[in-house]
C-alpha positions as CSV (number, residue, x, y, z in Angstrom):
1,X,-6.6,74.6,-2.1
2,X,-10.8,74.0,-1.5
3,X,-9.3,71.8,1.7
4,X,-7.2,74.4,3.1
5,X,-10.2,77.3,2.6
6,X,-12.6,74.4,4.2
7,X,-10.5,74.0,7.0
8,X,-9.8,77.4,7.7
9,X,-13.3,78.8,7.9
10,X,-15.1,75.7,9.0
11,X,-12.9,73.3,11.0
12,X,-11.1,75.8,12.7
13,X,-13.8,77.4,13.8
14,X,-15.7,75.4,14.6
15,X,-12.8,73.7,17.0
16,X,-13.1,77.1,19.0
17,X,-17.0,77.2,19.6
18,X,-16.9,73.6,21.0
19,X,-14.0,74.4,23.3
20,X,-15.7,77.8,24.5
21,X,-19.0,75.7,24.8
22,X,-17.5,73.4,27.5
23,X,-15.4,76.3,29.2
24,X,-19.1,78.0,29.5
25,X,-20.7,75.0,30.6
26,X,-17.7,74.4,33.5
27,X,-18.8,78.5,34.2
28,X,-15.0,79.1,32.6
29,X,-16.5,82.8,31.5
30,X,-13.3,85.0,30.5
31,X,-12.1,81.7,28.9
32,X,-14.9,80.6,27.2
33,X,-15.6,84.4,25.5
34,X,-12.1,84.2,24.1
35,X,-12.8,80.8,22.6
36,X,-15.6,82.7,20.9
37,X,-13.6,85.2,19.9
38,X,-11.8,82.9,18.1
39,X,-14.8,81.2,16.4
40,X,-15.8,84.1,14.4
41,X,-18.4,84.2,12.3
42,X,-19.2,80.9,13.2
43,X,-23.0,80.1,14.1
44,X,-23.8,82.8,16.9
45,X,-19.4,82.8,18.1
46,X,-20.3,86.8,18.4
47,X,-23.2,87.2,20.7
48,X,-22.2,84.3,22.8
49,X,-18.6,85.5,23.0
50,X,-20.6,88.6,24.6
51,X,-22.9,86.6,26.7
52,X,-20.3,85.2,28.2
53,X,-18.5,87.9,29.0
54,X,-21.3,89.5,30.8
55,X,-21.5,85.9,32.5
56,X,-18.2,86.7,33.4
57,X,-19.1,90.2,34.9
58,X,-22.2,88.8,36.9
59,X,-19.9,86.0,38.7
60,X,-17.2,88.5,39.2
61,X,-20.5,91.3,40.6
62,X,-21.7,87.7,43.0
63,X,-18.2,87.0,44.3
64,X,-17.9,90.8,45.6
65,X,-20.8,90.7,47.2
66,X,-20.3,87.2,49.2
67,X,-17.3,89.5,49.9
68,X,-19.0,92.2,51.6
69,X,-17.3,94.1,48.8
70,X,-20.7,95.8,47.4
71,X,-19.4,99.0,45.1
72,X,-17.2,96.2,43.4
73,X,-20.2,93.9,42.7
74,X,-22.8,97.1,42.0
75,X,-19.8,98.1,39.3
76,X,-19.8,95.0,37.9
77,X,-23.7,94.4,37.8
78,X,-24.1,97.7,36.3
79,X,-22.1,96.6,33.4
80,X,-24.0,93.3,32.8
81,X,-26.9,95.1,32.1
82,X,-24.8,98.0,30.5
């Protein structure tokens, strides 16, 4: 039974933070935040499922612009600081 709990609140998550850590590293943002998501409490899962979504946001805010597409990037730039 102590295994199973062990497992489930440790192992488990702690599975999801090192996946989302290498989708963050290989800039994998919306993937990555969802990984955290899955983490949980784990270590800081919460604030950097959020940084990387706002990660996310800026890349999506970079892309627009490169695009000429400048009240798309603005939007999403506003919410990175948001």
């Amino acid at each position: 039974m102590f295994a199973i709990l062990l497992c489930w609140k440790i192992v488990i998550p702690q599975i999801h933070y090192s996946k989302a850590e290498k989708l963050y590293e290989n800039k994998q943002f919306s993937e990555a935040a969802q990984e955290y998501g899955k983490a949980k409490s784990y270590r800081d899962a919460v604030e950097r499922a959020v940084e990387a979504e706002k990660a996310q946001l800026y890349a999506d805010g970079v892309e627009a612009y490169s695009k000429g597409e400048y009240q798309k990037a603005a939007e999403s730039f506003v919410k990175v600081v948001g």
